[in-house]
C-alpha positions as CSV (number, residue, x, y, z in Angstrom):
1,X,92.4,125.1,136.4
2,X,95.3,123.4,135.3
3,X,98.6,124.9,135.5
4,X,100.7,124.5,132.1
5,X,104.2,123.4,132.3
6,X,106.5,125.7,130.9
7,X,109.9,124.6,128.6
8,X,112.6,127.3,128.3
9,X,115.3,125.1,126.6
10,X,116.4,122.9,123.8
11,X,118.0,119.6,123.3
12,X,121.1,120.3,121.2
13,X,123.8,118.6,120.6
14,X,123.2,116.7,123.3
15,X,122.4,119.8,126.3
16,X,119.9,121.8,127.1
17,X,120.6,124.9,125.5
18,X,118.9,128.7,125.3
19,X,116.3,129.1,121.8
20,X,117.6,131.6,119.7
21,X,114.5,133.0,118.8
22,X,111.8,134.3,121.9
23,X,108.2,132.2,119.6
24,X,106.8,129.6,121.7
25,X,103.7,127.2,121.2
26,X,101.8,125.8,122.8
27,X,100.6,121.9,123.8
28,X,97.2,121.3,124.2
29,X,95.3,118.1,125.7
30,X,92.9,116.4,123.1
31,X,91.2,115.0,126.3
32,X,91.0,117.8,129.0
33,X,91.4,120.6,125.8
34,X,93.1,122.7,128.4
35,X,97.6,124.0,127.1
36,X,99.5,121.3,129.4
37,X,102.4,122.8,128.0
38,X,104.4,125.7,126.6
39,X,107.5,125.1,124.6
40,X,110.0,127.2,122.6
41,X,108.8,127.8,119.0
42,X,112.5,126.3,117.3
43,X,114.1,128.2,114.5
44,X,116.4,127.9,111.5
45,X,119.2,129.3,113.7
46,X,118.5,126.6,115.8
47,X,119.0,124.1,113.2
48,X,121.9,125.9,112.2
49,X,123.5,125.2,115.6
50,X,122.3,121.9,115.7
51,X,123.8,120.8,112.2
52,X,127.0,122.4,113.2
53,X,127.0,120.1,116.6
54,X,126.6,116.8,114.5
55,X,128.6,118.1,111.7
56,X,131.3,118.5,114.3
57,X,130.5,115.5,116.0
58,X,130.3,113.5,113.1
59,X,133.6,115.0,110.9
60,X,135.9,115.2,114.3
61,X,134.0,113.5,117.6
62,X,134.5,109.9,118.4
63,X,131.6,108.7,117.8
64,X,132.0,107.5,114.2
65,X,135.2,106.1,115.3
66,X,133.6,104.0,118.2
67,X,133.8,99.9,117.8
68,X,130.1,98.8,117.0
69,X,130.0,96.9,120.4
70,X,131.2,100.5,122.0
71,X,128.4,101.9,119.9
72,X,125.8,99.3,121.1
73,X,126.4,99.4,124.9
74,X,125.1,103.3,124.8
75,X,122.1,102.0,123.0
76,X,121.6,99.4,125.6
77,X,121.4,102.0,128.4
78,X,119.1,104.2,126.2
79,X,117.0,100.9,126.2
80,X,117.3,100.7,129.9
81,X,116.2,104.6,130.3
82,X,113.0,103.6,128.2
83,X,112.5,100.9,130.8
84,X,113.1,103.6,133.5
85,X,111.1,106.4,132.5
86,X,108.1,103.9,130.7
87,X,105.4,104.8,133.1
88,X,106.4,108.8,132.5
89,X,106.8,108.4,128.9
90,X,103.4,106.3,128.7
91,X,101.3,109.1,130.7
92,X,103.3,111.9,128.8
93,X,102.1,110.7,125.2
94,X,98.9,110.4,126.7
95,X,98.4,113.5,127.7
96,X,99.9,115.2,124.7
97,X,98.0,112.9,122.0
98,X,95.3,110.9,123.7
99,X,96.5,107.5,122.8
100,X,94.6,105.9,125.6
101,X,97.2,104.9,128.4
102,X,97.0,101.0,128.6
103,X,98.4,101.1,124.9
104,X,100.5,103.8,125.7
105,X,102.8,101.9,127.8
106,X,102.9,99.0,125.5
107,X,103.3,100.5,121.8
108,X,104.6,103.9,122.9
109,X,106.8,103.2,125.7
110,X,107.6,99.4,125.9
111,X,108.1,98.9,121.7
112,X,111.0,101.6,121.4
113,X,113.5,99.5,123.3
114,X,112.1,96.2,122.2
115,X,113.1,98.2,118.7
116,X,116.4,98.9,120.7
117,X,117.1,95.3,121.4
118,X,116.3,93.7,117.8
119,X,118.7,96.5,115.6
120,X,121.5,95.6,118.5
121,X,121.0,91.9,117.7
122,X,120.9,92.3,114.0
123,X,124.3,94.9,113.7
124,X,126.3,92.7,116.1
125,X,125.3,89.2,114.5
126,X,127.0,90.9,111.3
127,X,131.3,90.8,110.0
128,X,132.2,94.5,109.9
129,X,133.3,93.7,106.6
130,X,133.1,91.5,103.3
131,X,135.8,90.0,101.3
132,X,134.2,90.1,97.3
133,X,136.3,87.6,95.4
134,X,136.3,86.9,91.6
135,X,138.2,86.4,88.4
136,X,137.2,89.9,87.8
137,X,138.9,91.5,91.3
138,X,139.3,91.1,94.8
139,X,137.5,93.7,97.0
140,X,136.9,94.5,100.4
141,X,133.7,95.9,101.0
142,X,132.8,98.0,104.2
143,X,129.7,100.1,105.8
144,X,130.4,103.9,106.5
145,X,128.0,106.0,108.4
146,X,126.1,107.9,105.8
147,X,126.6,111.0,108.0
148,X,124.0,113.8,109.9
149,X,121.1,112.0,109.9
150,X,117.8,114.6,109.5
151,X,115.1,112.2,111.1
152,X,111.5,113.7,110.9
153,X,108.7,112.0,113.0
154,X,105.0,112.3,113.2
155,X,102.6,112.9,116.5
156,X,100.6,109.5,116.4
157,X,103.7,106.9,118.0
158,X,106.2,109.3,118.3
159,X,108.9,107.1,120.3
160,X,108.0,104.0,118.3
161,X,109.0,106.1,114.9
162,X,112.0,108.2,116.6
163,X,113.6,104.4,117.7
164,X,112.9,103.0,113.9
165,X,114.9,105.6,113.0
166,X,117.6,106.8,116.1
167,X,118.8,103.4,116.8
168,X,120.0,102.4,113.4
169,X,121.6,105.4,112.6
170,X,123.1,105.8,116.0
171,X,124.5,101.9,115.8
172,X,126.2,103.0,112.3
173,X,128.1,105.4,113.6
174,X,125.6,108.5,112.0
175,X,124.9,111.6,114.4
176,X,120.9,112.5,114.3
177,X,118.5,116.0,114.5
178,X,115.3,114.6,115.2
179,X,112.3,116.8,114.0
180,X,109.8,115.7,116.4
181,X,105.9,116.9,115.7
182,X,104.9,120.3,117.7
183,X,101.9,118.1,118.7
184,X,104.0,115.6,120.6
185,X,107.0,117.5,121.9
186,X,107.0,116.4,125.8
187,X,107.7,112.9,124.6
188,X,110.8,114.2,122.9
189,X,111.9,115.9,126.4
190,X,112.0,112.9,128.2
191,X,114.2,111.2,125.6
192,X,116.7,113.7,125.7
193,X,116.9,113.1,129.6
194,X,117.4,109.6,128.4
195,X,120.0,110.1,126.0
196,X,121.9,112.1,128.2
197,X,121.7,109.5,131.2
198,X,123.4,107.3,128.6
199,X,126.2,109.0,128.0
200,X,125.4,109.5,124.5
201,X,128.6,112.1,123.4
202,X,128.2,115.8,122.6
203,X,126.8,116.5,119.3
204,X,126.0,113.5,118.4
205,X,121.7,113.9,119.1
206,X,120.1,117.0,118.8
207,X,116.1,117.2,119.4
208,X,113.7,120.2,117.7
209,X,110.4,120.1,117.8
210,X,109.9,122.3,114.7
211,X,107.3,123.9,112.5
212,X,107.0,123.0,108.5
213,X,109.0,125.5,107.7
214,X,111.8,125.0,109.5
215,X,111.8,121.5,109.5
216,X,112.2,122.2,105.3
217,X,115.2,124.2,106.2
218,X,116.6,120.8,108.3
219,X,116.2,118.1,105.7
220,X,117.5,120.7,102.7
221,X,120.5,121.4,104.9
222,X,124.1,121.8,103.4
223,X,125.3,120.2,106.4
224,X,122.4,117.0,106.3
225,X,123.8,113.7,104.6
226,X,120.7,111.9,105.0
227,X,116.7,112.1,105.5
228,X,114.4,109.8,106.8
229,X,110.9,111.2,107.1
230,X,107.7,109.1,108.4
231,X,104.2,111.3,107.6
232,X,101.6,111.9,105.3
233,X,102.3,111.1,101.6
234,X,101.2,114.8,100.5
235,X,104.4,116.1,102.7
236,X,106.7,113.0,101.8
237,X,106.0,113.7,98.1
238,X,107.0,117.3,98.4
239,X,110.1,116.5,101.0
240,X,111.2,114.0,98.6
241,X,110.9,115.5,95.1
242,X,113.2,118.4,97.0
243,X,116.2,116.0,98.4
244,X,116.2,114.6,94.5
245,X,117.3,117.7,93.0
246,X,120.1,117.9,95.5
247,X,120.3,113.9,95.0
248,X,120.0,113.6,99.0
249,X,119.3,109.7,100.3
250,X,115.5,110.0,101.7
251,X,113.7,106.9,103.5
252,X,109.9,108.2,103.2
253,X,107.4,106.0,105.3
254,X,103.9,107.4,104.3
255,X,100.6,106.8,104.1
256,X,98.6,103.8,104.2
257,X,95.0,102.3,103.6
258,X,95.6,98.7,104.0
259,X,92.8,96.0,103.5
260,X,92.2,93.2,105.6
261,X,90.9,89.9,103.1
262,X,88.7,87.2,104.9
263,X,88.8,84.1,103.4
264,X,85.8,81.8,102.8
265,X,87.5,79.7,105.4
266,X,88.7,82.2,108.5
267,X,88.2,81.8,112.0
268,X,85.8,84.2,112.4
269,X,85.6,85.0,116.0
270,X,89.7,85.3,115.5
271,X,89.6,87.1,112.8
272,X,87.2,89.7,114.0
273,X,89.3,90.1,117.4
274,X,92.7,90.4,115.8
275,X,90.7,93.7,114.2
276,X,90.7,94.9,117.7
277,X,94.2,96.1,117.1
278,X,94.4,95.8,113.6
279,X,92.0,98.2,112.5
280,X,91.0,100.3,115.6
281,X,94.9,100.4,117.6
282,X,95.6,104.1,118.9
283,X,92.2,105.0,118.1
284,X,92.6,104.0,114.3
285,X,96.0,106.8,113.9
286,X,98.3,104.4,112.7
287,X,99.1,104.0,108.9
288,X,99.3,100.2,108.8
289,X,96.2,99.6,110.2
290,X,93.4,97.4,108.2
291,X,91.2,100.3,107.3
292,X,89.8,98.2,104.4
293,X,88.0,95.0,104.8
294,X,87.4,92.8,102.0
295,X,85.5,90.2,103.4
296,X,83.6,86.6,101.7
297,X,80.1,87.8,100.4
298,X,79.0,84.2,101.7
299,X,80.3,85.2,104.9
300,X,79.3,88.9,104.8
301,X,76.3,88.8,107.6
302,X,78.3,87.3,110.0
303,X,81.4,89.4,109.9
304,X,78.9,92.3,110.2
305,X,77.0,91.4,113.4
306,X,80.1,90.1,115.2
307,X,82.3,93.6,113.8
308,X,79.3,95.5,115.1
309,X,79.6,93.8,118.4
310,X,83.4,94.3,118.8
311,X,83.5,97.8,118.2
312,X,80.3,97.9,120.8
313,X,82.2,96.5,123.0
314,X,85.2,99.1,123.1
315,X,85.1,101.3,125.7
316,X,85.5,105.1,124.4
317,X,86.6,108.1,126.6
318,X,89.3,108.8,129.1
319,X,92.5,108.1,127.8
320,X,94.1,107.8,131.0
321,X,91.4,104.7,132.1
322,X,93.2,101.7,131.5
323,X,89.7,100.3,130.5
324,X,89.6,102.9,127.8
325,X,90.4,101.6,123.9
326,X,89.1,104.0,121.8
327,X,90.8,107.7,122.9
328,X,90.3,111.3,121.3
329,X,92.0,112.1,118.3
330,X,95.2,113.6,118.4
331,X,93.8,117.3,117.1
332,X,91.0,119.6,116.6
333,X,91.8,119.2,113.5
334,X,92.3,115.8,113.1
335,X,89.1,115.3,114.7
336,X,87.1,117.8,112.1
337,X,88.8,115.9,109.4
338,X,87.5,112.1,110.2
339,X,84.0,113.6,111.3
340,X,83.8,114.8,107.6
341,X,85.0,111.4,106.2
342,X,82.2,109.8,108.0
343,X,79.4,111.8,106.4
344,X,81.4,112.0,103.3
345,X,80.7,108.0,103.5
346,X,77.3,108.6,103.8
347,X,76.6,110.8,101.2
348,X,78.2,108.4,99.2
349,X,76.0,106.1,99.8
350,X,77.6,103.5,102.8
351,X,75.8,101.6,104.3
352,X,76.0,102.2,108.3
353,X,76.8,99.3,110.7
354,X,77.9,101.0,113.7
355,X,79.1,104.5,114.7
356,X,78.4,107.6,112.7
357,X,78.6,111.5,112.9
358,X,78.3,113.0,116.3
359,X,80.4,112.7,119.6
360,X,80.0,109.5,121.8
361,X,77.4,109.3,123.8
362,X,78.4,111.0,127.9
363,X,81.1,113.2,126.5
364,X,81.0,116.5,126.9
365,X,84.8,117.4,125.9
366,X,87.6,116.0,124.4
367,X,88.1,115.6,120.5
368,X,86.1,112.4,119.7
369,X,84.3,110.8,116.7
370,X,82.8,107.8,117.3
371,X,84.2,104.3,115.9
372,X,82.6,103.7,112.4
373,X,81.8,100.7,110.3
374,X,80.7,100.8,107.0
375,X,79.3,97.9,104.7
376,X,78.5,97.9,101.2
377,X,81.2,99.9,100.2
378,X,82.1,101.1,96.7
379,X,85.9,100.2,96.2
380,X,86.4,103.3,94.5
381,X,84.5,105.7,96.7
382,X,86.5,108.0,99.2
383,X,86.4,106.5,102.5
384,X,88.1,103.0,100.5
385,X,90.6,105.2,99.0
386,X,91.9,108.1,101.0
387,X,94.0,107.9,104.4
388,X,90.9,109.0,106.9
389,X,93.6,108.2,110.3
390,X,90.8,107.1,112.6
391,X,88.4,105.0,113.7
392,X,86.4,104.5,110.4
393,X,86.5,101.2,108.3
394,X,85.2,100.3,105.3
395,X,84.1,97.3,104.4
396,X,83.3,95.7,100.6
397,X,82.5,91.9,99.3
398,X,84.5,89.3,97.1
399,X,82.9,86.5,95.4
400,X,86.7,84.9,94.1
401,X,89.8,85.2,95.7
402,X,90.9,87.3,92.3
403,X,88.2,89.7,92.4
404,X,89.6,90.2,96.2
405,X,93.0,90.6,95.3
406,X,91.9,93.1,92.6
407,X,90.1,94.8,95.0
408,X,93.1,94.8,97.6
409,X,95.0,96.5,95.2
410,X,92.7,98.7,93.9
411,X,94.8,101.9,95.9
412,X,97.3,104.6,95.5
413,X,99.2,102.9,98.8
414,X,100.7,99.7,99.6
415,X,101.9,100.1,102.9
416,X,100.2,96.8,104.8
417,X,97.8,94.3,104.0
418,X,96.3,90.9,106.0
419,X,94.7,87.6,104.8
420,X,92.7,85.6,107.5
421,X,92.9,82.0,106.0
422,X,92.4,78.4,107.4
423,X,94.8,77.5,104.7
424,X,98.4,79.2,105.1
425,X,100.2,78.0,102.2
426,X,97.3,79.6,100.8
427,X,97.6,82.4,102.5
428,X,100.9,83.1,101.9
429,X,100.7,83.0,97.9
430,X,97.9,85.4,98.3
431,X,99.6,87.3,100.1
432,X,102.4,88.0,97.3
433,X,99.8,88.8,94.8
434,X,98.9,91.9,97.2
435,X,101.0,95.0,95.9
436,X,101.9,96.2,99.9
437,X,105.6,96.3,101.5
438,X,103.9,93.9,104.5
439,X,100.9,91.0,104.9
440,X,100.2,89.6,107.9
441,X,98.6,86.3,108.0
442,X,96.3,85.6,110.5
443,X,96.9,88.5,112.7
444,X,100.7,87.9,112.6
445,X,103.2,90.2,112.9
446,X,106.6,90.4,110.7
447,X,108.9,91.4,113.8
448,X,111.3,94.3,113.8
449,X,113.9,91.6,112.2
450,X,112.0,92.2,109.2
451,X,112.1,94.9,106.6
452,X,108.7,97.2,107.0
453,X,107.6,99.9,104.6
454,X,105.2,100.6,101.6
455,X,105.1,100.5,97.4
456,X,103.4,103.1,95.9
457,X,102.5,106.4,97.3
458,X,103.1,104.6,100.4
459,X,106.9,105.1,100.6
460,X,110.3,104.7,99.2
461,X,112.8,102.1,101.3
462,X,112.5,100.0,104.5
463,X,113.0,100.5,108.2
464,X,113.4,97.9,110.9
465,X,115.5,94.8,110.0
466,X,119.0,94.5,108.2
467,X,117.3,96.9,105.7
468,X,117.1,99.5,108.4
469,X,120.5,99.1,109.5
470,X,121.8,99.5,105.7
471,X,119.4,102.9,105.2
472,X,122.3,104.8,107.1
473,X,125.5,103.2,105.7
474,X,127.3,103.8,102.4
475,X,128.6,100.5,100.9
476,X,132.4,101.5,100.0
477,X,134.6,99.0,97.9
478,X,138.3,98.5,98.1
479,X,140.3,97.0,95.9
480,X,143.2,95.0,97.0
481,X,146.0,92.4,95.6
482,X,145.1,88.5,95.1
483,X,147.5,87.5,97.9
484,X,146.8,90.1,100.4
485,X,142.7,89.2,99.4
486,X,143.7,85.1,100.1
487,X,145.1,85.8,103.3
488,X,142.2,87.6,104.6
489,X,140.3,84.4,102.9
490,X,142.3,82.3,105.0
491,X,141.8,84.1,108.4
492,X,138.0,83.8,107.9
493,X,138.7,80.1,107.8
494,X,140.6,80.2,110.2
């Protein structure tokens, strides 16, 4: 029998400090579905606490105050405790949310300080400040920290999302309470071992791993300046309908059900393995992944037998086997939800490739559906519309490249989208007929230099690149004579 571990404290503003409230929860394993850990249950009085610690922080503390470079060499050693702690942090997220381990360390470990490294770069390549010139004024314009930063985060890459939002708002000069998911709270532990190893100063990072309801109470907060929540479009809608009456700044990353288009004129084989990751990456719970395949109707059969063979291929089971690429889902729940999506998409009439209801085959525990590829797909029907968050993919015909740009587009979301082309000039003017924040070409990735987020019901704003940076700054304006203006002019030259 395994023993659970068992969490007394919290992380606020910046130590380990006593709950207010005697609630706990508990952590359960979506492989062994044995409680690997107890936690305290966070509550409003612990936000209040925390708030006050970044308000304090934030208003009075140095931080703000700090050079950029000053600000940046504490990042760089919270990058060098992700380096430190990457085997922990990669066999902690597996164990509280299945990813299997071998993407684990990459994605969920590795990826948060590569994050680290790329907003460093961008700030510091940057003036501190811009001299506006015109016949209409001289100004001097400057980036403030917005403030106290409420950052809400999901369970599916919890460190990946915590660094898309921590690190910009920490190199501007903002002070953060991070809401991370009740499903994926150990993760969050380890970072505020890593924080305080940096030397990151009091009140400045608070961590609660917090119900609904009190992580409402955190982003409607007198004492918040700033939201930036990544999660399902249902609670981004309602989270962001509720910071506009108190005309609160909100960055809302949300849903996504991206399509995939293969061109007459793909690499095949290619394009089928870049699906490895793209559609099926931490067992398909990731909102850009290609969910939606759009392929060539003269190509069809092909792309059928050799998607059939790929998902064949992909070994299901243990997370923690580094052989393993398809892991349980996250949650009971979870799971329950993306079994009924698969007979849902048989009832609707689907044709079925590869997969189905039921549990894999040799598993007798853990929260598993089994990886699922559908053909002759209605573009309409639910499983090429809704947000399923697993291993499922749908997958419909074009017979013109309009008819599957129409089709691309045919969605509530526009969060991600590829093109697998021969051509890329093609490729690329395709690609800015598809209504989605991001296309990748060919399996290419945009980079965390470049802006990332979704139209639609997909999102509102962009993390990652210059964008990011700018999501926690306030542009402020300052007027100033024409001669004092020149003379700044003039030691930019010089």
């Amino acid at each position: 029998m395994y023993k659970p571990k068992v969490f007394s404290e919290l992380f606020i503003g910046g130590a380990w400090a006593k709950p207010l409230g005697a609630g706990t929860f508990d952590v359960i394993s979506p492989w062994s579905e044995e409680v690997v850990a107890s936690l305290p249950d966070p509550t409003k009085g612990d936000v209040d606490q925390a708030v006050a610690a970044a308000r304090k922080a934030f208003d009075q503390g140095p931080w703000p105050r700090l050079s950029l470079e000053e600000r940046a060499a504490v990042l760089r050693r919270v990058g060098e405790g992700f380096e430190k702690h990457r085997e922990r942090l990669a066999h902690t997220i597996t164990e509280e949310m299945g990813s299997p381990i071998a993407q684990s360390i990459n994605i969920q470990a590795v990826v948060p300080r590569v994050m680290i490294s790329s907003f460093i770069e961008l700030a510091t390549s940057r003036e501190p400040w811009m001299l506006r010139q015109s016949s209409s004024g001289n100004g001097v314009v400057f980036r403030e920290p917005k403030g106290v930063v409420a950052a809400i985060v999901p369970w599916n890459v919890p460190m990946m999302t915590t660094m898309m939002k921590l690190a910009p708002a920490l190199l501007m000069g903002c002070c953060v309470i991070l809401k991370a998911a009740q499903e994926t709270p150990l993760s969050g532990y380890i970072l505020g071992e890593i924080l305080a190893e940096a030397g990151v100063p009091d009140g400045v990072v608070s961590i609660l791993a917090a119900d609904r309801e009190v992580s409402e109470y955190l982003a409607l907060h007198p004492g918040v300046d700033k939201v930036s929540f990544t999660g399902s479009t249902l609670a981004g809608r309602r989270l962001g309908a509720l910071c506009g009456e108190l005309v609160r700044p909100i960055t809302l990353e949300l849903g996504g059900k991206s399509a995939a288009l293969i061109l007459d004129d793909a690499d095949l084989p290619a394009a089928v393995e870049a699906l490895r990751m793209g559609s099926f990456r931490n067992s398909g719970q990731i909102c850009s992944l290609k969910t939606r395949v759009v392929v060539s109707r003269k190509i069809e059969g092909e792309f059928l037998d050799r998607m059939k063979a790929l998902v064949v291929s992909m070994p299901v089971g243990d997370p923690f086997d580094l052989a393993t690429q398809i892991g349980p889902m996250a949650t009971a729940r979870q799971r329950d939800r993306v079994q009924g999506y698969i007979e849902r998409g048989l009832a609707e009439g689907a044709r079925l490739v590869c997969g189905g209801p039921g549990i894999p085959d040799g598993l007798d525990h853990g929260w598993f559906v089994r990886p699922t590829v559908f053909a002759g797909v209605d573009p309409g029907a639910a499983i090429a519309q809704e947000e399923i968050f697993g291993p499922v993919v749908s997958v419909m015909t074009f017979d013109s490249e309009d008819e599957a740009i129409a089709i691309a587009n045919t969605s509530n979301y526009g969060l991600n989208g590829a093109i697998f082309s021969a051509d890329v000039p093609r490729a690329l003017e395709l690609g800015r007929r598809i209504k989605t924040g991001v296309v990748e070409i060919n399996g290419c990735g945009v980079g965390f230099h470049s802006p990332i987020g979704g139209v639609k019901q997909s999102g509102i704003g962009r993390e990652a690149g210059f964008e990011g940076l700018d999501a926690y700054v306030e542009m402020k304006a300052i007027g100033v004579p024409k001669p004092f203006a020149d003379s700044l002019a003039a030691s930019q030259v010089d």
